[in-house]
N, C-alpha and C positions, 0 to 999 in steps of 0.2 A: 679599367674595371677593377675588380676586387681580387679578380687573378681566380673566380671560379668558372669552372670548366663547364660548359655546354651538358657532362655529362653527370655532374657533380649536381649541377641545375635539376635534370631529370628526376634524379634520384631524389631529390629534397621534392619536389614535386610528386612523386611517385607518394612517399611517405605520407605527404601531406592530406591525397587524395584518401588513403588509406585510414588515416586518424579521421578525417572528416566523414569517410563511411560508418567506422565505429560509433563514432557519435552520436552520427543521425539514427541508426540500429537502436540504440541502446537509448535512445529518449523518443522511438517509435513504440519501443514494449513498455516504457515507464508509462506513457499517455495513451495507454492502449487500456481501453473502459474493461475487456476483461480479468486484464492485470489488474488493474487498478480495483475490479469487485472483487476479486481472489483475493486481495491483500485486505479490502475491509474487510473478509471475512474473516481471514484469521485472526484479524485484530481483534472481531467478537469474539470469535472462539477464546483466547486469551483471556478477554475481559469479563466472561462467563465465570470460566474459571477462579480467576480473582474472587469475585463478586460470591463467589458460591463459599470460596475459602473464608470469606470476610463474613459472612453467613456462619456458619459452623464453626469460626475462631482457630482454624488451622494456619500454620505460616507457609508462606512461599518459601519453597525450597531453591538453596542461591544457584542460581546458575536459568531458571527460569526467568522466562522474558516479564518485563510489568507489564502492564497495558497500556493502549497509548490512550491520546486523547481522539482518535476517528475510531477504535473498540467501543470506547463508552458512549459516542455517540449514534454508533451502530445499534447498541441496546437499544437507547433511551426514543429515537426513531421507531425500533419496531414496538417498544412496550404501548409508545401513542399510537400506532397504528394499530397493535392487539384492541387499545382499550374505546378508539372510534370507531372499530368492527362491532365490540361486544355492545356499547352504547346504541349504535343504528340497528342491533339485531333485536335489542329486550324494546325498543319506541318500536318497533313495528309489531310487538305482541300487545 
């Protein structure tokens, strides 16, 4: 053999099991649908923000995050879904 020891073996085993638990934890919370709507939301919030400063001609202050690209699509989701609300409310008057 490699001249490793039965108990050398364990160990790297031990370890292994250990990193594998990590792992699986940690892409358990990343694909977990409430994580996952918490983080679009902040990305709207964000992109609100932008969008408001871009409105008003103010600049981003550095060290503020930009928006990504699931913020703006966050918006641009609910503004179509405000505007198929208000569309199916004024056809039923």
């Amino acid at each position: 053999m490699s001249g490793t020891t039965p108990e050398e073996i364990e160990a790297e085993i031990a370890r292994t099991r250990t990193e594998l638990r990590s792992t699986v934890e940690e892409l358990s919370e990343r694909l977990n649908p409430r994580t996952q709507a918490a983080h679009a939301a902040d990305e709207a919030k964000i992109a609100l923000v932008d969008l408001k400063r871009r409105v008003t001609g103010e600049v981003r202050p550095l060290g503020e995050p930009e928006p990504s690209r699931t913020g703006w699509v966050v918006i641009g989701a609910a503004a179509a879904a405000a505007a198929a609300l208000v569309g199916a409310i004024l056809r039923k008057r």
